[in-house]
C-alpha positions in Angstrom: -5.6 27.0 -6.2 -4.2 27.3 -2.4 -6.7 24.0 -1.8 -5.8 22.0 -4.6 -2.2 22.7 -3.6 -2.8 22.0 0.0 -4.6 18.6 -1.5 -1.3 17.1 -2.8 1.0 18.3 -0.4 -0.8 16.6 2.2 -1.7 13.6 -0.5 1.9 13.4 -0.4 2.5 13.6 3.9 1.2 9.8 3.7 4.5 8.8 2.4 6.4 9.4 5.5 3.6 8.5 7.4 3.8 5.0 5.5 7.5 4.9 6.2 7.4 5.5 10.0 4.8 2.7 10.3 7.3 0.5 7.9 9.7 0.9 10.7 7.5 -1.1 13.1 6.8 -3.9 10.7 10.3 -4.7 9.0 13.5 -5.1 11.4 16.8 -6.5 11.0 18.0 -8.6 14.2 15.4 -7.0 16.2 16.6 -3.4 15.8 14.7 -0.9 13.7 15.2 0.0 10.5 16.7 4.0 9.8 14.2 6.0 8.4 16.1 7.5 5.3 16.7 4.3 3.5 13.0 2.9 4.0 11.8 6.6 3.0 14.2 6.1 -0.5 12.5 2.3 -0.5 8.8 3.4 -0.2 9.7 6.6 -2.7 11.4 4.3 -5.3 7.9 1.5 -4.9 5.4 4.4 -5.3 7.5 5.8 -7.9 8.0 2.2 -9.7 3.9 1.6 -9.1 2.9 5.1 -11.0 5.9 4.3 -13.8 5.7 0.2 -14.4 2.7 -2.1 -15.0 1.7 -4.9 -12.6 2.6 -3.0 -9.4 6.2 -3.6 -9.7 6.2 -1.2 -7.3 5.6 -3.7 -4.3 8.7 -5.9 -5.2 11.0 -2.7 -6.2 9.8 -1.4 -3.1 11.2 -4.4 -1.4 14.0 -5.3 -3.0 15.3 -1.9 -2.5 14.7 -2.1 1.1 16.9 -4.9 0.8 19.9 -3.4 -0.7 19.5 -0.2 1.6 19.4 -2.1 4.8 20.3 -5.6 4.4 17.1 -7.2 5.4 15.9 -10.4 3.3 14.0 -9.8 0.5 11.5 -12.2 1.0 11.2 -10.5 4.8 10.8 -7.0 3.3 8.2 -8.4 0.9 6.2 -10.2 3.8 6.1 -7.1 6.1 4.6 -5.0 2.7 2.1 -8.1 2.6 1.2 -7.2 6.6 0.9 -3.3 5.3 -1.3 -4.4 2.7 -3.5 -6.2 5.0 -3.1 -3.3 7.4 -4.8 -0.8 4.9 -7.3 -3.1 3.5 -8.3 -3.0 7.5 -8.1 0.4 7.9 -10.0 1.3 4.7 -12.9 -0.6 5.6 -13.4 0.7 8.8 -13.7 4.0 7.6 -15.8 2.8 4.8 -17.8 1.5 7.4 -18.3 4.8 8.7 -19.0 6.4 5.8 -21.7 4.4 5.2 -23.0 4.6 8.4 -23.2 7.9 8.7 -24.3 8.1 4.8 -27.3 6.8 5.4 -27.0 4.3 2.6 -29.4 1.6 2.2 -28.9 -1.9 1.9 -29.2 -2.5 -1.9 -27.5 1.5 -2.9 -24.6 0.0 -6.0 -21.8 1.6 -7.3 -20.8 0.0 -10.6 -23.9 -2.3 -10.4 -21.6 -4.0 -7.3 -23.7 -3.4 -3.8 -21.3 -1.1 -1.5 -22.7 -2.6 1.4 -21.5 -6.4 -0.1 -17.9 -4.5 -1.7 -17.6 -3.1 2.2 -18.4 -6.4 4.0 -16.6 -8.8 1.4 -13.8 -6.8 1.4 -13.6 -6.9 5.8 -13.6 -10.6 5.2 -11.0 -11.4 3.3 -8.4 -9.1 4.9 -10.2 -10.5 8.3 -9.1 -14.2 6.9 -5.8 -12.5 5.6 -4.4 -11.0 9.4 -5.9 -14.6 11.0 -4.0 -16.7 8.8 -0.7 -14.2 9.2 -1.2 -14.1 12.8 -1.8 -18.3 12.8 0.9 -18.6 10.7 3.8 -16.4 12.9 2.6 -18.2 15.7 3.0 -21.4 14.4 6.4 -20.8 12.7 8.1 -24.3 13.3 4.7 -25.7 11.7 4.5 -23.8 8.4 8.3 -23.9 8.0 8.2 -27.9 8.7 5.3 -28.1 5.9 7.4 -25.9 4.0 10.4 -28.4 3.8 8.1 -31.5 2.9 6.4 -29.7 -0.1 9.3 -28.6 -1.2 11.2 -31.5 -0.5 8.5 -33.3 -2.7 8.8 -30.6 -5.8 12.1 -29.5 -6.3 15.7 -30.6 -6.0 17.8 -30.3 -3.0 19.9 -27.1 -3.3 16.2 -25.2 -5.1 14.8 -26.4 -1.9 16.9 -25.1 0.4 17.2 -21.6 -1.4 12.8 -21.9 -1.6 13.3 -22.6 2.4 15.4 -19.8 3.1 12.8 -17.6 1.1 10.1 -19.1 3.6 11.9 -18.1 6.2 12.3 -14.4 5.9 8.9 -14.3 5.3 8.0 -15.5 8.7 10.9 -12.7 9.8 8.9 -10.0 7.5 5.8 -11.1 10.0 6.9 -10.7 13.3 5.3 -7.3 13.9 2.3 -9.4 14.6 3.9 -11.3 17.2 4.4 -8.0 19.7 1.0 -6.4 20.9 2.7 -2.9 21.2 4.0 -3.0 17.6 1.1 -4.2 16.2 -0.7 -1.6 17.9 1.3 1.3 16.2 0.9 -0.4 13.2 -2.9 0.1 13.7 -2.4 3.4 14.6 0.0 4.7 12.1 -2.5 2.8 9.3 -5.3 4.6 10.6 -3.1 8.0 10.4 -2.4 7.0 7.4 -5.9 6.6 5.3 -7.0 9.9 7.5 -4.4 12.0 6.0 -5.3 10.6 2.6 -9.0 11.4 2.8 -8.2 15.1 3.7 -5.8 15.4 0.7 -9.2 14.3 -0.7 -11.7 16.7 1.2 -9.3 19.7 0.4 -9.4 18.9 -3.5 -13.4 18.9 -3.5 -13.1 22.6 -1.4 -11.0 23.5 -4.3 -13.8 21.7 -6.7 -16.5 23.2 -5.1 -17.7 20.2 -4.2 -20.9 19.9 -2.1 -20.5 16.4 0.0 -20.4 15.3 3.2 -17.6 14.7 5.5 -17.4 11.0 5.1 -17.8 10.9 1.3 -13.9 10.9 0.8 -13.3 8.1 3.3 -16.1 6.1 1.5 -14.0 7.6 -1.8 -10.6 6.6 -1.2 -11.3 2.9 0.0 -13.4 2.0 -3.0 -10.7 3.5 -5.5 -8.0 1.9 -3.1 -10.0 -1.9 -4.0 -10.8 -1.0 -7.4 -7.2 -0.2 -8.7 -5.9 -3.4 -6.4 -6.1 -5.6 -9.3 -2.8 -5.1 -11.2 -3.6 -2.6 -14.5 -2.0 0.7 -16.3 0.9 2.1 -14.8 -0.3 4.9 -12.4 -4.1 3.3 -12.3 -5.0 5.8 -14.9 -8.6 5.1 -15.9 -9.3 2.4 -13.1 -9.1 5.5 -10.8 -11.1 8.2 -13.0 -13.7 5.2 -13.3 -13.9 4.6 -9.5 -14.2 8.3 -8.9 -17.1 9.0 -11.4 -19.2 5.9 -10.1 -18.9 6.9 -6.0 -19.3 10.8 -6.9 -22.4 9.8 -8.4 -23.5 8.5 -5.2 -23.7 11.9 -3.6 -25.4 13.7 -7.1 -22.2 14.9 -8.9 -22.4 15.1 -12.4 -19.9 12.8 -14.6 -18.4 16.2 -16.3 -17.5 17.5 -12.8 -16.1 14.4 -11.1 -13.9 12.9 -13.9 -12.8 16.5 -14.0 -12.0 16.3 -10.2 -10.5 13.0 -10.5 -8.4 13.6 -13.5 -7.0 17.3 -11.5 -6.2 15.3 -8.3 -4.8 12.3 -9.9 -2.0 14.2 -11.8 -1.3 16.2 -9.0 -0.7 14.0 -6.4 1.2 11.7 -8.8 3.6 13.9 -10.2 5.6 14.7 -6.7 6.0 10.9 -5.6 7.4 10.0 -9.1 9.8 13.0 -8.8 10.7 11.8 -5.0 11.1 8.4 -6.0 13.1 9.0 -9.3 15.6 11.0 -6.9 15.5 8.6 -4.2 16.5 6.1 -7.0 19.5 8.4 -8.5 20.8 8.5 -4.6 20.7 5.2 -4.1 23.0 4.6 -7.5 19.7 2.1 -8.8 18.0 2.1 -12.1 14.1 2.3 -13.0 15.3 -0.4 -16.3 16.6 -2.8 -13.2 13.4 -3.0 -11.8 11.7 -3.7 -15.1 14.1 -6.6 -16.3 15.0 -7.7 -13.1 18.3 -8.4 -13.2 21.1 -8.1 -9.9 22.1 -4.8 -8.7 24.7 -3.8 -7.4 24.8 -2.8 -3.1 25.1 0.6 -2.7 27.0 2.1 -0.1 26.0 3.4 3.4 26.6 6.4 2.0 24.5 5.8 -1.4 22.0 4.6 0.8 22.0 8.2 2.7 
């Protein structure tokens, strides 16, 4: 028991961890962001993603931030996009290294998909992803002048120059990627991160009994973190047992066994982030039915947000 306990609590340390490395990606006028109200944004979007279908999390998550700090919406939503990118980045790398030091051969599958061609497809895309962001920030005259023709072209005037202003707090919410030293932290806070995460996961298999090596829960974590990507059930429930069974399986550990360790560490890590974020949500005067129907809230105070 002290194991599996010791598994969520630190499942649950990535939170903070995710908030501190927030901080470095979303700003408003150039100064950072106070933790508090991004730790009551990223409670409320986990809490929203575990709760609601269709990761409404991400755009809870954002739109929160927004009311908390006064940021644009559209820039809180950009800088999650960079986060997204960040993890798919750092997952992969230590996929990488699972497999490396797994020994895996070339054609070993996990759900009939080959996990050397999940691992290297996957370091593409988020490679074309960061490029294109980074091309994109740097360029920001460019995109925004192609912005205004298109939308010039498709919608009236005053849509336009709402669609525009959109645009342009999402090249705000990008322009961690314009500072080496931020971008840097955001590596390293990433990497922090998805290395707390897979010792939330090595714990749970000591409290399993669980006979695999080191880098199975790296390899683990980043092929359930792509395989419950695609919008599905609220709190990934079956996606997540599913992932779980098919990589355990890799290392010899019956299907009884691993859906019974995936089921045990599923509900316990996702039980105290839905209690954070529903509290986080009662301080900051919002409502989970908001989120769903998505109509206008009302600003809470500094001292809501608090």
């Amino acid at each position: 028991m002290g194991y599996f306990l010791a598994a969520v609590l630190v499942a649950t340390a990535t939170f903070p961890l995710r908030t501190a490395r927030w901080r470095y990606l979303l700003r408003l006028e150039g100064q950072s962001l106070r933790f508090l109200p991004l730790w009551h944004a990223t409670a409320i979007g986990f809490m929203a993603n575990n709760l609601l279908p269709a990761r409404a999390g991400e755009f809870a998550r954002a739109y929160t931030a927004g009311r908390l700090t006064g940021v644009q919406f559209s820039a809180a939503l950009a800088s999650l996009a960079v986060e997204r990118i960040m993890d798919g980045i750092a997952m992969v790398a230590l996929m990488t290294l699972a497999i490396v030091t797994g020994g895996f051969a070339g054609g070993v599958k996990v759900g009939g998909i080959s996990l050397v061609g999940i691992t290297g497809t996957a370091a593409i895309l988020f490679a074309l992803a960061l490029a294109t962001a980074v091309a994109v920030v740097h360029q920001p005259a460019m995109a925004l002048g192609l912005a205004r023709r298109v939308f010039a072209r498709i919608l009236p005037a005053r849509f336009a120059d709402r669609a525009i202003g959109f645009v342009e707090g999402l090249l705000a919410g990008l322009d961690a990627l314009r500072s080496a030293p931020r971008f840097v932290a955001v590596i390293a806070w990433s990497l922090a991160v998805w290395c707390t995460y897979a010792a939330s996961f090595w714990l749970c298999f000591r409290a399993f009994n669980i006979a695999v090596p080191w880098s199975a829960p790296l390899l683990l974590q980043g092929l359930i973190g792509f395989g419950v990507a695609v919008p599905s059930s609220p709190g990934f429930f079956g996606p997540f047992e599913a992932v779980t069974r098919a990589t355990l399986a890799l290392y010899g550990v019956d299907a009884g066994r691993a859906v019974s360790y995936a089921v045990a560490y599923h509900l316990g890590t996702f039980v105290p982030i839905s209690l954070l974020g529903l509290w986080s949500l009662s301080r900051s005067h919002l409502h989970l039915a908001d989120f769903k129907r998505g109509s206008p809230l009302p600003a809470p105070t500094a001292r809501e947000a608090g």
